[in-house]
N, C-alpha and C positions, 0 to 999 in steps of 0.2 A: 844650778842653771841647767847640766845637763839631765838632773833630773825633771823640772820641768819641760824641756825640749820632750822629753820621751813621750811627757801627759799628754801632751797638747798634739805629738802623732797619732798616738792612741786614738784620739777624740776622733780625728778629719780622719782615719779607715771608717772608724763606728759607722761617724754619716754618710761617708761614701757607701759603704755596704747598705745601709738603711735606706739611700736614695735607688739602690739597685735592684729591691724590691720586689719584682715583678707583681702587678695590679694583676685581682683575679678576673678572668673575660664574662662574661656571662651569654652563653648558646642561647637561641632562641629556638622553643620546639616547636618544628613548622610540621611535625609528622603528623598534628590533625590539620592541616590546612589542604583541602582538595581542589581539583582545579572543577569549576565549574562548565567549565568546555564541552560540547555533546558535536559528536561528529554526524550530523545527521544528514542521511540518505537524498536524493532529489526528491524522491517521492514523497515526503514528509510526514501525511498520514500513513504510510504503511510503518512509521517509526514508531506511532503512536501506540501501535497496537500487536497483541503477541500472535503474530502470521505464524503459522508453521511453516517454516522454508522447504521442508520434505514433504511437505503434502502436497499429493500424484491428486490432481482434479483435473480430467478430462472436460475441457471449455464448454467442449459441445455437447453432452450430455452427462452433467453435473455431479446429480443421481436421480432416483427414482421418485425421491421424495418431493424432488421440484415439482410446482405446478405449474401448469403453460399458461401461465399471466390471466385472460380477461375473464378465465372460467367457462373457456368456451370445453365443449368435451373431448377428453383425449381420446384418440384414435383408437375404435376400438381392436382393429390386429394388432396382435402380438410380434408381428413379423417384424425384423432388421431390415431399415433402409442401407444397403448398401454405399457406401461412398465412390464419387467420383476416384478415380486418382490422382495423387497429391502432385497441384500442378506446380514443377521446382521451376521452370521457367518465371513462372509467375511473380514467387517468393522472388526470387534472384536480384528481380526488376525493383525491387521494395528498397526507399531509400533506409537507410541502414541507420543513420545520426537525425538530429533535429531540433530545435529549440522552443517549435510550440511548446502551449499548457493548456491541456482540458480540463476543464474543475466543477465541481456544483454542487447537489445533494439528489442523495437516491431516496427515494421514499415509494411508498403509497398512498393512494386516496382511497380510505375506504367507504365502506357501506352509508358512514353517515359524512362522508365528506371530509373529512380528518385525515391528514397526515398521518403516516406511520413511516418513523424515517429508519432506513438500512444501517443499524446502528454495528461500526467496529465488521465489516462484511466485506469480501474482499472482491475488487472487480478487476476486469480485463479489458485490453483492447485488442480486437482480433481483426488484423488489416484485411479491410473488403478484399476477398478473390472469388474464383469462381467457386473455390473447396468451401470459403464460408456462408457467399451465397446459399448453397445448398443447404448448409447448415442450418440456416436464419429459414429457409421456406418449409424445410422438411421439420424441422425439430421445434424451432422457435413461435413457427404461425401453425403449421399443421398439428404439432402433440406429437408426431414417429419420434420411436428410439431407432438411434444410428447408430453403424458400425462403430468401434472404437478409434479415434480422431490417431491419424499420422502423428507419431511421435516427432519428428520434423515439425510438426506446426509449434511446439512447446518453444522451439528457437525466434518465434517472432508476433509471441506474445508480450503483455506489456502488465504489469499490475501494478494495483496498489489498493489502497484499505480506507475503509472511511474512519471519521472519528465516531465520539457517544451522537453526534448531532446528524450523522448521514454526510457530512463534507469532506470528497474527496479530491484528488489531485492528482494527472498523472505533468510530469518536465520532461523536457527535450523528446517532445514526439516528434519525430519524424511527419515531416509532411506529406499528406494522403488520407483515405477513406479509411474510418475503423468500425468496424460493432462494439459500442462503449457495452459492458455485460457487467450485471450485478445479481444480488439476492436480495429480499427484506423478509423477514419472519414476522407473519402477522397470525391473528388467529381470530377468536369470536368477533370482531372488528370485523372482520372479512369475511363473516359468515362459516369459518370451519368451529367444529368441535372441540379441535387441540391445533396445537402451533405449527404453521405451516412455511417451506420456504417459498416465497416465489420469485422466479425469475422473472427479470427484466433486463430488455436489450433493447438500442437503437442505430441509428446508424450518424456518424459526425466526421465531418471533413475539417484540415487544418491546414494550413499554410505558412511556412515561414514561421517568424517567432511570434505568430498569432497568439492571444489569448482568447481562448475558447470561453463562454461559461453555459455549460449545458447540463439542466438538471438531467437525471434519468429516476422516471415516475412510470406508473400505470394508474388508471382509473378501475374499481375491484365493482364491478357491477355483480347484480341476481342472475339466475337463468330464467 
């Protein structure tokens, strides 16, 4: 009898132990799993495209290799327009925040009529003052090279980049007057030899959390 009592403890450890078991877990590997999420900027086409954030480009005169839009001929001195001085009063006055959005496509109309759009090009807006006025009569309509622009002005610029199709975008502009500024790189199209940039600027007022849509074009006429 007390031999059997022993069997029969023997047994109920065995299954208790065998109930104790521990079940193996199985990990799930989530280290190729990435999050999809893209933090993207207000300006959204300048996300699209590889801007170099260290490139020093003076607004008001680009470079040399711009051309001053309708083909009319550039001036022929050599001479520096000298700049007003930078008026800080003016700046100061400049509302600082804002909710508009200007948007559209930059292009050209060339020789035969055909779009040529500002493909991946970066543009600006440079709030109307007196300093930019100048800018726009001497540089812009007339062809002068000007003195090099107030480093000061770099603090109340605005950019951003078009996509492959010319559609840009600039958020929260400040309400007020700007010179919307671009480039498009056109060539035989436009009657040059080899590839040219040319600029193109306008002028666009906003208000509030207006939605602007304003292309910026030129029409590339003959002489």
């Amino acid at each position: 009898m007390l031999k059997m009592l022993k069997t029969i403890g023997i047994l109920s450890i065995s299954l208790v132990l065998i109930g104790c078991v521990p079940r193996e877990v199985s990990i799930p590997d989530n280290s190729t799993h990435k999050s999809n999420f893209v933090n993207a900027d207000d300006n959204s086409w300048a996300e699209q495209t590889n801007v170099d954030e260290e490139e020093n480009i003076d607004i008001s005169d680009i470079d040399q290799e711009i051309q001053q839009t309708d083909m009319t001929t550039l001036a022929q001195s050599q001479d520096v327009v000298p700049r007003i001085p930078f008026p800080t009063d003016e700046y100061a006055r400049l509302a600082k925040q804002g909710k508009a959005t200007v948007k559209g496509q930059i292009y050209l109309i060339d020789l035969y009529g055909q779009r040529v759009y500002g493909k991946n090009t970066r543009l600006y807006l440079n709030p109307v003052t007196s300093y930019s006025n100048q800018w726009f009569k001497e540089s812009y309509i007339k062809g002068h090279k000007m003195q090099e622009a107030d480093s000061r002005l770099f603090n109340y610029l605005r950019f951003t980049a078009s996509d492959s199709e010319g559609n840009f975008a600039f958020y929260e502009v400040p309400s007020g007057s700007y010179y919307l500024i671009g480039t498009v790189q056109c060539g035989s199209e436009c009657g040059f030899d080899t590839l040219k940039s040319i600029r193109v600027a306008t002028k666009v007022t906003v208000n509030g959390n207006q939605v602007l849509e304003k292309d910026l074009y030129r029409q590339i006429t003959m002489e």
